[in-house]
N, C-alpha and C positions, 0 to 999 in steps of 0.2 A: 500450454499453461493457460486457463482461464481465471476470468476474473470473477470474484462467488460473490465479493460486497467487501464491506467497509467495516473494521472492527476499534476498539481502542488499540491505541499504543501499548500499551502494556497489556494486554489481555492474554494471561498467560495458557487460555487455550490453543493458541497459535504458536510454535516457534517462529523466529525469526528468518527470511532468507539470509543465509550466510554464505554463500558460492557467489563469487565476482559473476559469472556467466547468469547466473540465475536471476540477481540481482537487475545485471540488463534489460533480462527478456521481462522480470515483473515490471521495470519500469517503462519499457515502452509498451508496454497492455495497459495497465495501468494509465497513463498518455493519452495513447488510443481511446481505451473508454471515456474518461474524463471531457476528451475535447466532442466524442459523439454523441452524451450525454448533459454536456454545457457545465460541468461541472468544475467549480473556483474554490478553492482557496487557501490558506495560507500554511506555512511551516508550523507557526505554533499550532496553530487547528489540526497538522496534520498527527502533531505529539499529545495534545491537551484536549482535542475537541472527543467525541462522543463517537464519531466516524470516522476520523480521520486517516487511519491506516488499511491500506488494502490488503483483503486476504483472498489465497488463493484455492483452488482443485487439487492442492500437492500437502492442505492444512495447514499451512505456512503467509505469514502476514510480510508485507515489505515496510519496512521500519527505516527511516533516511533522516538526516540529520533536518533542523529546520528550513536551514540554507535551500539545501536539493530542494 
């Protein structure tokens, strides 16, 4: 699974990952990049912001509650 970029939350060119396992591996790529790219911030940003949800090589975005 790679990581292609960063989409809105709702951008419905993307589905959602919806497989617990799947969900895993986008989130610690996801992680991964983030912390090798210095990149910060928040739950809301990750629902509301312009980038905030990561999407994948599978055409599918990781979508997490603000918490996560």
């Amino acid at each position: 699974m790679t990581l292609l970029g960063f989409t809105k939350w709702k951008d419905a060119k993307y589905e959602d990952i919806d497989d617990n396992a799947e969900i895993d591996i986008a989130w610690d790529v996801t992680v991964q990049y983030m912390k090798a790219h210095g990149l910060r911030f928040t739950g809301d940003y990750h629902q509301n912001g312009e980038y905030g949800a990561p999407y994948f090589d599978m055409g599918k975005k990781l979508c997490m509650s603000m918490r996560a």
